[in-house]
PQR file of N, CA, C, O and H, with PARSE charges and radii, in Angstrom:
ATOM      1  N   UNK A   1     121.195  77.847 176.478 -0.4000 1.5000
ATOM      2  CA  UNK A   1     121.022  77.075 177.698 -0.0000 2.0000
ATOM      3  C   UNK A   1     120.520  77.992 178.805  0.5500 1.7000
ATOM      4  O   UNK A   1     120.987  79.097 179.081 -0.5500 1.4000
ATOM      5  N   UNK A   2     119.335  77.277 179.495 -0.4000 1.5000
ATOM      6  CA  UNK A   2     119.008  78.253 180.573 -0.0000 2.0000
ATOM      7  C   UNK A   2     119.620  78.251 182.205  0.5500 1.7000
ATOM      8  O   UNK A   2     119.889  77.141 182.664 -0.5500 1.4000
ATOM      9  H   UNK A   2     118.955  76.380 179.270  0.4000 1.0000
ATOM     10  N   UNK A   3     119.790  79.171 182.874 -0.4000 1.5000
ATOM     11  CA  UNK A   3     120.206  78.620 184.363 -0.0000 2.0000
ATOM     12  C   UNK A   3     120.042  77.561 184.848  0.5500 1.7000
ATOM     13  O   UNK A   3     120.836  77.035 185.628 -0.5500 1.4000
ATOM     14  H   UNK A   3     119.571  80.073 182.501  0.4000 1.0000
ATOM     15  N   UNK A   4     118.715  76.954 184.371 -0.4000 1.5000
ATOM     16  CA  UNK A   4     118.479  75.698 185.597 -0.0000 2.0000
ATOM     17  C   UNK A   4     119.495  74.442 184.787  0.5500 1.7000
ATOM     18  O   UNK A   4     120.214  73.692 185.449 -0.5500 1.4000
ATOM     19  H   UNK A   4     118.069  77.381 183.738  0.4000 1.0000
ATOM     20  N   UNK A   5     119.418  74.386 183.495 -0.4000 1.5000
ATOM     21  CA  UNK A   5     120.182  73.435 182.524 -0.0000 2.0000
ATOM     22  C   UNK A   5     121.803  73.519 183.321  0.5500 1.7000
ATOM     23  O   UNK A   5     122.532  72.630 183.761 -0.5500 1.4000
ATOM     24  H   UNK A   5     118.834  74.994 182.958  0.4000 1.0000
ATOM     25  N   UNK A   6     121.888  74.409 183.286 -0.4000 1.5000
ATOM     26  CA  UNK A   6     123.717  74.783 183.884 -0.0000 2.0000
ATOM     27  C   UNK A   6     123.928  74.228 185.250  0.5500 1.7000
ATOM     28  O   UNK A   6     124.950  73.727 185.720 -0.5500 1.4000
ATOM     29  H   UNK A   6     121.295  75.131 182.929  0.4000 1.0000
ATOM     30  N   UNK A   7     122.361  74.480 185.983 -0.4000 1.5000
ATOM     31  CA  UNK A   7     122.812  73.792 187.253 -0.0000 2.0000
ATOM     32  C   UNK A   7     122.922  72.536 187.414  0.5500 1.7000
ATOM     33  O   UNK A   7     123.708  72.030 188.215 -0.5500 1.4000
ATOM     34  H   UNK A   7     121.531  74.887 185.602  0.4000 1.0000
ATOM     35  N   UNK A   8     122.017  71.790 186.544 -0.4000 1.5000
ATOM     36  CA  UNK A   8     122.146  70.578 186.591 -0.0000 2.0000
ATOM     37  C   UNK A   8     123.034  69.784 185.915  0.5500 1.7000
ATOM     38  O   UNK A   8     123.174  68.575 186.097 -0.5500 1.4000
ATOM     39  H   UNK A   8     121.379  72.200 185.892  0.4000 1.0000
ATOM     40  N   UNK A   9     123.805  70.661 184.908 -0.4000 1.5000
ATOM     41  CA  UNK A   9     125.202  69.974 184.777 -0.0000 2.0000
ATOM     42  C   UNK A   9     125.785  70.059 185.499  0.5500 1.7000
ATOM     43  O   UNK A   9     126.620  69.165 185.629 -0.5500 1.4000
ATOM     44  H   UNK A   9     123.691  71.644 184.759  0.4000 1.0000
ATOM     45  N   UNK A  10     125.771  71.201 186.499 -0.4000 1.5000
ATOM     46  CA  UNK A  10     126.797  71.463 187.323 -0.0000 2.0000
ATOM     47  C   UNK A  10     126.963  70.309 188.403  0.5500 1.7000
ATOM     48  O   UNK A  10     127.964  69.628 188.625 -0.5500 1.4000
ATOM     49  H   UNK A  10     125.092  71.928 186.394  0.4000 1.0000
ATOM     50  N   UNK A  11     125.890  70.275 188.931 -0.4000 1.5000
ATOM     51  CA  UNK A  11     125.609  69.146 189.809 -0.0000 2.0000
ATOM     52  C   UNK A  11     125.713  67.540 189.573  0.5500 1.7000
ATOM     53  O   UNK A  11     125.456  66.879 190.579 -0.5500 1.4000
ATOM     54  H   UNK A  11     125.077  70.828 188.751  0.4000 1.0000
ATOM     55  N   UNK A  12     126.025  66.861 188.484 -0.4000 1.5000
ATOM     56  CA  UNK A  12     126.833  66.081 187.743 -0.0000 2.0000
ATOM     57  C   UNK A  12     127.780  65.833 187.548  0.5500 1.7000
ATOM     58  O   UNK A  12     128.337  64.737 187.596 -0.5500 1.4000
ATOM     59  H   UNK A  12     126.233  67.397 187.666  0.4000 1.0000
ATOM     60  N   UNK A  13     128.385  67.452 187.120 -0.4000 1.5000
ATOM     61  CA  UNK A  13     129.554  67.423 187.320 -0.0000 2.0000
ATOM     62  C   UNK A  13     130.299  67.492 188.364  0.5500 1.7000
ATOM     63  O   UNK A  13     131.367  66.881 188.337 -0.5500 1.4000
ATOM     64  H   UNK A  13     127.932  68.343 187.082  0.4000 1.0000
ATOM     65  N   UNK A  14     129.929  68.247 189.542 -0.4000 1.5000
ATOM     66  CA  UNK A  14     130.488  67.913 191.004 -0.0000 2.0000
ATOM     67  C   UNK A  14     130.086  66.378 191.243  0.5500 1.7000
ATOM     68  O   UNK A  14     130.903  65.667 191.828 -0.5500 1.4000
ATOM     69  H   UNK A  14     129.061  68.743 189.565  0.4000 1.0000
ATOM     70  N   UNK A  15     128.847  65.824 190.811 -0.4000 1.5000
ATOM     71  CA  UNK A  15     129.310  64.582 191.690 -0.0000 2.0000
ATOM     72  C   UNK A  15     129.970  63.378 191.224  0.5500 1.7000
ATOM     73  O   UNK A  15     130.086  62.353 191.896 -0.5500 1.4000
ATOM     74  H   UNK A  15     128.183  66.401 190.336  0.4000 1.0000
ATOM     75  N   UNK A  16     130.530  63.599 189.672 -0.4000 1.5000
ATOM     76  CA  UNK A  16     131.201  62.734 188.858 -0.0000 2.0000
ATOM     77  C   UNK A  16     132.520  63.176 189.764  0.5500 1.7000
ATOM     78  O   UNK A  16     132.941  62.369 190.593 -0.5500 1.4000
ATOM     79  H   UNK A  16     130.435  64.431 189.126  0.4000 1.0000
ATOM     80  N   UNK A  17     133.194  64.516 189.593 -0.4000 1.5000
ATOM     81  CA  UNK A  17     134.635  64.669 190.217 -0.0000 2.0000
ATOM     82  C   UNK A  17     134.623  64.574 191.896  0.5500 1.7000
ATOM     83  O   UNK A  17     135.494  65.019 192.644 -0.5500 1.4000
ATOM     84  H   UNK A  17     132.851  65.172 188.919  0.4000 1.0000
ATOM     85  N   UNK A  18     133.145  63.726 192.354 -0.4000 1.5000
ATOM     86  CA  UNK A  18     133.581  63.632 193.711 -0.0000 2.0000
ATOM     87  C   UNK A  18     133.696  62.136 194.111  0.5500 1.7000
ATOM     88  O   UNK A  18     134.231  61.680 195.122 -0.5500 1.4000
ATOM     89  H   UNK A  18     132.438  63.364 191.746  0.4000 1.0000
ATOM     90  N   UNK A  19     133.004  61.388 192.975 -0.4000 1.5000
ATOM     91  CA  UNK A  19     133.088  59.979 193.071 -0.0000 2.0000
ATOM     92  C   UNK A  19     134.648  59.488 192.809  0.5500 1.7000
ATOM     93  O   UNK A  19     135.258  58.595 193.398 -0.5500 1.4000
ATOM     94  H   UNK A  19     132.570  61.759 192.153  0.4000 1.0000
ATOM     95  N   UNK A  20     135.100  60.351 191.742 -0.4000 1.5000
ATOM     96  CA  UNK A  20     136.870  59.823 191.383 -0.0000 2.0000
ATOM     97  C   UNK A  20     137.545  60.041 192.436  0.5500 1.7000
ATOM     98  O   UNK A  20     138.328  59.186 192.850 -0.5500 1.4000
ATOM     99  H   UNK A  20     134.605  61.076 191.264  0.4000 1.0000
ATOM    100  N   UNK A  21     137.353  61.343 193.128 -0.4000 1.5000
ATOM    101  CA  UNK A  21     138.061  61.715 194.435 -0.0000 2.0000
ATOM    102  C   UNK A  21     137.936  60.542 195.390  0.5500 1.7000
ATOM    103  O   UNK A  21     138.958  60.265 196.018 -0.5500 1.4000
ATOM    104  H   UNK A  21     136.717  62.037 192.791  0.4000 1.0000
ATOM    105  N   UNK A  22     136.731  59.725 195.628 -0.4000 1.5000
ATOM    106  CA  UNK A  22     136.342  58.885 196.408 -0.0000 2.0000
ATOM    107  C   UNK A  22     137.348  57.790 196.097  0.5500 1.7000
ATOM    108  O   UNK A  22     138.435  57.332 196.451 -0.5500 1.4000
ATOM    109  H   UNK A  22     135.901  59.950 195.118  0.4000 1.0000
ATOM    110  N   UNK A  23     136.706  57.691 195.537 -0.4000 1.5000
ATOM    111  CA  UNK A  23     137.932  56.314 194.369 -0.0000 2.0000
ATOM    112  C   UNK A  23     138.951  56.643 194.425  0.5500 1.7000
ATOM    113  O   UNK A  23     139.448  56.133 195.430 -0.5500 1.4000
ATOM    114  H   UNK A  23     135.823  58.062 195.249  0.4000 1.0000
ATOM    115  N   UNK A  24     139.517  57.133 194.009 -0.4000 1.5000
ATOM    116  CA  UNK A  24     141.563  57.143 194.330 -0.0000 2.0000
ATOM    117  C   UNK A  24     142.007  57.528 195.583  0.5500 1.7000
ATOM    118  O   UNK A  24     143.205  57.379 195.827 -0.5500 1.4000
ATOM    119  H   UNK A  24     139.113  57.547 193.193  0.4000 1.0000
ATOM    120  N   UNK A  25     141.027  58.152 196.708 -0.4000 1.5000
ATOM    121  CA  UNK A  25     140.980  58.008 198.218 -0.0000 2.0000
ATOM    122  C   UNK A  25     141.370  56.896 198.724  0.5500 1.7000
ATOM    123  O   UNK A  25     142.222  56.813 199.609 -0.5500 1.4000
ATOM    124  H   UNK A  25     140.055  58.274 196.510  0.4000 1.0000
ATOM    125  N   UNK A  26     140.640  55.721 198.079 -0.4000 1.5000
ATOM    126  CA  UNK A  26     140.395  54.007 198.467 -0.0000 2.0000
ATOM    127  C   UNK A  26     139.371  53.856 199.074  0.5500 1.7000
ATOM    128  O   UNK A  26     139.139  52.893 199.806 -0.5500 1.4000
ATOM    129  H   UNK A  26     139.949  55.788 197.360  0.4000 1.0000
ATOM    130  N   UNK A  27     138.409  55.051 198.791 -0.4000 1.5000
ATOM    131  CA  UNK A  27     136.784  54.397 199.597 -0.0000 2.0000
ATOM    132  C   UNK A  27     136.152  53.927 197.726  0.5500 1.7000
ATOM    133  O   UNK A  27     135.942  54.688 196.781 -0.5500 1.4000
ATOM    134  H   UNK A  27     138.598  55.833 198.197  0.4000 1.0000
ATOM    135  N   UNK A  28     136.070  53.037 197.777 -0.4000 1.5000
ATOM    136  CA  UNK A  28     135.885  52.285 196.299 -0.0000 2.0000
ATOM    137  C   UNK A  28     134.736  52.100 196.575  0.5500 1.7000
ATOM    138  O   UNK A  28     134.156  52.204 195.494 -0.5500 1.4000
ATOM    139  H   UNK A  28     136.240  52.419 198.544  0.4000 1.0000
ATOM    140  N   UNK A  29     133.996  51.884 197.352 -0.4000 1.5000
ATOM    141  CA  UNK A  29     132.420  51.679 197.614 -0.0000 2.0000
ATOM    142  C   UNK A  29     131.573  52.770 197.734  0.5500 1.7000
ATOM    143  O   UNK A  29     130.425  52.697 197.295 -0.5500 1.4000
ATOM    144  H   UNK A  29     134.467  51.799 198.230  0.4000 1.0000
ATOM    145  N   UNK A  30     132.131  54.115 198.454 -0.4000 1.5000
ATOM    146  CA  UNK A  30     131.281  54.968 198.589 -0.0000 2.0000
ATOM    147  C   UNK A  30     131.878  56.017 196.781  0.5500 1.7000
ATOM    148  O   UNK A  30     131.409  57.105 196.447 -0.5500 1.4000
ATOM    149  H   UNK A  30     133.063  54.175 198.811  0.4000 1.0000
ATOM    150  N   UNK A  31     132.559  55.512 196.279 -0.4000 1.5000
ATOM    151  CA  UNK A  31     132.713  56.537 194.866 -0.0000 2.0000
ATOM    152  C   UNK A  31     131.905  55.391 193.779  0.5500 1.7000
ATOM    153  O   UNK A  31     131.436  55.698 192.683 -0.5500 1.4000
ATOM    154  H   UNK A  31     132.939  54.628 196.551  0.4000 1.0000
ATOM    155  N   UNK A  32     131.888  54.266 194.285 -0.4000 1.5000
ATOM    156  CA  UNK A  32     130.620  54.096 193.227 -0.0000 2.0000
ATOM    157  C   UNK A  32     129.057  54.827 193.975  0.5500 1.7000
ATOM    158  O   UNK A  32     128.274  55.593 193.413 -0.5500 1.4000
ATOM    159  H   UNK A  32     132.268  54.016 195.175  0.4000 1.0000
ATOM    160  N   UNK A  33     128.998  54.429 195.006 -0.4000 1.5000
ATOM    161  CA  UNK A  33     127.576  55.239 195.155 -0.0000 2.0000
ATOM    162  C   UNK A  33     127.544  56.266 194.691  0.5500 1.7000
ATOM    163  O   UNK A  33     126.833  56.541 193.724 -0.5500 1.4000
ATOM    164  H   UNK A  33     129.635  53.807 195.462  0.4000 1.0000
ATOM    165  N   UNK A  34     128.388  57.155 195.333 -0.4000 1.5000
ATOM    166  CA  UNK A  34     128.158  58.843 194.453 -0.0000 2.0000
ATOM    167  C   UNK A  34     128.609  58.819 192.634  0.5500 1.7000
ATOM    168  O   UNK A  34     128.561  59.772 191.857 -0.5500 1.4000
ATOM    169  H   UNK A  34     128.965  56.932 196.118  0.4000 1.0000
ATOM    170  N   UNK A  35     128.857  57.993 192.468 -0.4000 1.5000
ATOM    171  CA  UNK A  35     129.086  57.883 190.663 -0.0000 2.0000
ATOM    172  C   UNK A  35     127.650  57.576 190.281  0.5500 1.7000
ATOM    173  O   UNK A  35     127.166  58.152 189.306 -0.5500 1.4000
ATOM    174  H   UNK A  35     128.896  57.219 193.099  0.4000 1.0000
ATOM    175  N   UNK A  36     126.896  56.658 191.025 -0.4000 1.5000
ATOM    176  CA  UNK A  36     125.531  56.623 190.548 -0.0000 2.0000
ATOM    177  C   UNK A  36     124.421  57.582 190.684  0.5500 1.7000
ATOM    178  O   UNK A  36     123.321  57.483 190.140 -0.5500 1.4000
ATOM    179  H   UNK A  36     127.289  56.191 191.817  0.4000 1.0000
ATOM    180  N   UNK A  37     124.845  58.571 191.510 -0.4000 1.5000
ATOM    181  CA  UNK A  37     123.760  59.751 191.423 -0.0000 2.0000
ATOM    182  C   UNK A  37     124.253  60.544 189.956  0.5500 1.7000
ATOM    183  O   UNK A  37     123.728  61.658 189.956 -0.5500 1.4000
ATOM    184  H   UNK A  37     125.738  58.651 191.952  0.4000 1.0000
ATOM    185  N   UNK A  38     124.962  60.366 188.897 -0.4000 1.5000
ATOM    186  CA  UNK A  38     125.196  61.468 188.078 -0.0000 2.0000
ATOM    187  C   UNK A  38     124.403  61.153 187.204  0.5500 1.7000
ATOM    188  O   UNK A  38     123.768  62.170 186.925 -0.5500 1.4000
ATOM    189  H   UNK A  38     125.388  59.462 188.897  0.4000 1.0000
ATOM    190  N   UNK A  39     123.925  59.948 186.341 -0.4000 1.5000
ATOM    191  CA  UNK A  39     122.780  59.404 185.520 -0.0000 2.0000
ATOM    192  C   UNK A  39     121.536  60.038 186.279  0.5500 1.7000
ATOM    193  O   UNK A  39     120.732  60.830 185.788 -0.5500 1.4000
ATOM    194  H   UNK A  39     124.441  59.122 186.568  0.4000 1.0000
ATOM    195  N   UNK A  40     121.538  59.571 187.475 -0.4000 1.5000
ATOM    196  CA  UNK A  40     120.119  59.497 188.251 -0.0000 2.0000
ATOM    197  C   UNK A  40     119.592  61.436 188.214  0.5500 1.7000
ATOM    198  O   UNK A  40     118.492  61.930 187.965 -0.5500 1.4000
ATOM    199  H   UNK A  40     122.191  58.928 187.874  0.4000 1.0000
ATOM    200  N   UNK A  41     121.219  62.255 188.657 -0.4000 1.5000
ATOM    201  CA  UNK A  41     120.716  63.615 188.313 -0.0000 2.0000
ATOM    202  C   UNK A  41     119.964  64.160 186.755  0.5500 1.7000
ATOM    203  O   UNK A  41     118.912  64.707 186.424 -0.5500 1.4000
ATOM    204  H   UNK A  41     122.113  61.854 188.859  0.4000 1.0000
ATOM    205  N   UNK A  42     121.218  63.635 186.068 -0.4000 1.5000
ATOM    206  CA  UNK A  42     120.573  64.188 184.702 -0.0000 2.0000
ATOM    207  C   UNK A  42     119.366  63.469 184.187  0.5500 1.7000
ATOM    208  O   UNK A  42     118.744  64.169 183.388 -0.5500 1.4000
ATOM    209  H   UNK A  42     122.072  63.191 186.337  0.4000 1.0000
ATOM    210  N   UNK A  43     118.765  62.119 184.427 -0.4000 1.5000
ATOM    211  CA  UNK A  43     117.703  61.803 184.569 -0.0000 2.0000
ATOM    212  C   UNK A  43     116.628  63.055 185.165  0.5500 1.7000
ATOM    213  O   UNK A  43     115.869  63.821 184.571 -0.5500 1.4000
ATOM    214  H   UNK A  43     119.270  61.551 185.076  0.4000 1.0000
ATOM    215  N   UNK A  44     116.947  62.870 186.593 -0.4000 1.5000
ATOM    216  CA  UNK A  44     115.579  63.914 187.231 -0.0000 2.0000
ATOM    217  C   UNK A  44     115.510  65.284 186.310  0.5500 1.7000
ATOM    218  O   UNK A  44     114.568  65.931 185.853 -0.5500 1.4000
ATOM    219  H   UNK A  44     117.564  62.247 187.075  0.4000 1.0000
ATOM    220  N   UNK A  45     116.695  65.401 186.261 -0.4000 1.5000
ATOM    221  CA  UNK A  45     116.247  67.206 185.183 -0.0000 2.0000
ATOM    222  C   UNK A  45     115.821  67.343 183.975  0.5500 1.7000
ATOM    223  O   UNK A  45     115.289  68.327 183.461 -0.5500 1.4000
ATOM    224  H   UNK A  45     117.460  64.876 186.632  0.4000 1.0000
ATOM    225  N   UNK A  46     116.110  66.149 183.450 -0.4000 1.5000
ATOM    226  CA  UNK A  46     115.107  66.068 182.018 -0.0000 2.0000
ATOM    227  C   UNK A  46     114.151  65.746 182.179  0.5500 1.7000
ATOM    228  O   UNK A  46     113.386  66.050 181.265 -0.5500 1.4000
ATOM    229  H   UNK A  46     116.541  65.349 183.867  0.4000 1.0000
ATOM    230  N   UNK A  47     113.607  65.063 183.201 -0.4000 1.5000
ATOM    231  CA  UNK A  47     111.993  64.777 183.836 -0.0000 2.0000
ATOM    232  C   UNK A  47     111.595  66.210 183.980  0.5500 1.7000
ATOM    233  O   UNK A  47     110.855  66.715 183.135 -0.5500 1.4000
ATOM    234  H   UNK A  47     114.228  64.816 183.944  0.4000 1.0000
ATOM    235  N   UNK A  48     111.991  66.820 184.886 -0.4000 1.5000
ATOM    236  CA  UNK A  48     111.767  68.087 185.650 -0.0000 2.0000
ATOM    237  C   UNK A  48     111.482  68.849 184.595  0.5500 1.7000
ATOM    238  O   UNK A  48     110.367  69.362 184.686 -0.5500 1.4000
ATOM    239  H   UNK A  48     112.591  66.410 185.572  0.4000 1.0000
ATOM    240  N   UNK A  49     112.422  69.270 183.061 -0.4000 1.5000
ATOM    241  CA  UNK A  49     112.464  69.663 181.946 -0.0000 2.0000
ATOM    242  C   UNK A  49     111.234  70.019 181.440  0.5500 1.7000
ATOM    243  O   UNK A  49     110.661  71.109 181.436 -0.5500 1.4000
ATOM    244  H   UNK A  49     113.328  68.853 182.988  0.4000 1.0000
ATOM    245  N   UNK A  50     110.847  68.728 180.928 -0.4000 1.5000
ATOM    246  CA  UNK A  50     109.981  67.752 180.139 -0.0000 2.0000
ATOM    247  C   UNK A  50     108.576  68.238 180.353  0.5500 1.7000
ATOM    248  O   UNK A  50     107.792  68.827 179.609 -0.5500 1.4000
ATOM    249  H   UNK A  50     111.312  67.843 180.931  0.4000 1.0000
ATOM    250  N   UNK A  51     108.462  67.654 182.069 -0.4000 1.5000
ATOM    251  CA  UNK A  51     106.993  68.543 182.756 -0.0000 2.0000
ATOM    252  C   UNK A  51     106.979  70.074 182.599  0.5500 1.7000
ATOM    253  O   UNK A  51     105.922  70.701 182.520 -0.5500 1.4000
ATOM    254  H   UNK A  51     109.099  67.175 182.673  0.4000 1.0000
ATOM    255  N   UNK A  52     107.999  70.559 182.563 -0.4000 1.5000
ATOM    256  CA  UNK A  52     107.910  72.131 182.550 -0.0000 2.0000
ATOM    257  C   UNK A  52     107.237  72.352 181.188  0.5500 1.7000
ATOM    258  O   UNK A  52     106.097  72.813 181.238 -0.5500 1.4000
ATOM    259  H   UNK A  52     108.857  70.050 182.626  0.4000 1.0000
ATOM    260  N   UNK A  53     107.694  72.129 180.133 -0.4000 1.5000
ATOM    261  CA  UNK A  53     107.102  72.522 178.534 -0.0000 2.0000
ATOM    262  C   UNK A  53     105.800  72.150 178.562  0.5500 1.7000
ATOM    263  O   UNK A  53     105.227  72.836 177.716 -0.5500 1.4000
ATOM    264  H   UNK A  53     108.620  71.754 180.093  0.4000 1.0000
ATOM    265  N   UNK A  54     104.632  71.033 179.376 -0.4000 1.5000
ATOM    266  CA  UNK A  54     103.612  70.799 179.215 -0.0000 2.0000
ATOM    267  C   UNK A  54     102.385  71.821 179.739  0.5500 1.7000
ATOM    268  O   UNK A  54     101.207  71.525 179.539 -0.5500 1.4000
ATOM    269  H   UNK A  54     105.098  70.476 180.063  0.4000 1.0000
TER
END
């Protein structure tokens, strides 16, 4: 795995454990928003990926 791969788990993974934080806070609306950037991240980096090998 290369650095950038790690970051972008990383960054998934902070915003998966910031949406639960949200959520058991009782902001139930703003931990689904930030739950939906974690698809949308690992999406962009396999795009980002993808173009790089071409």
């Amino acid at each position: 795995m290369k650095l950038s791969d790690i970051m972008i788990l990383m960054a998934a993974f902070v915003s998966f454990i910031f949406s639960v934080y949200l959520w058991f806070d009782g902001q139930q609306q703003e931990g689904i928003y930030v739950g939906l950037w974690v698809p949308s991240i690992l999406a962009g980096g396999a795009y980002i990926k993808q173009m790089s090998k071409q």
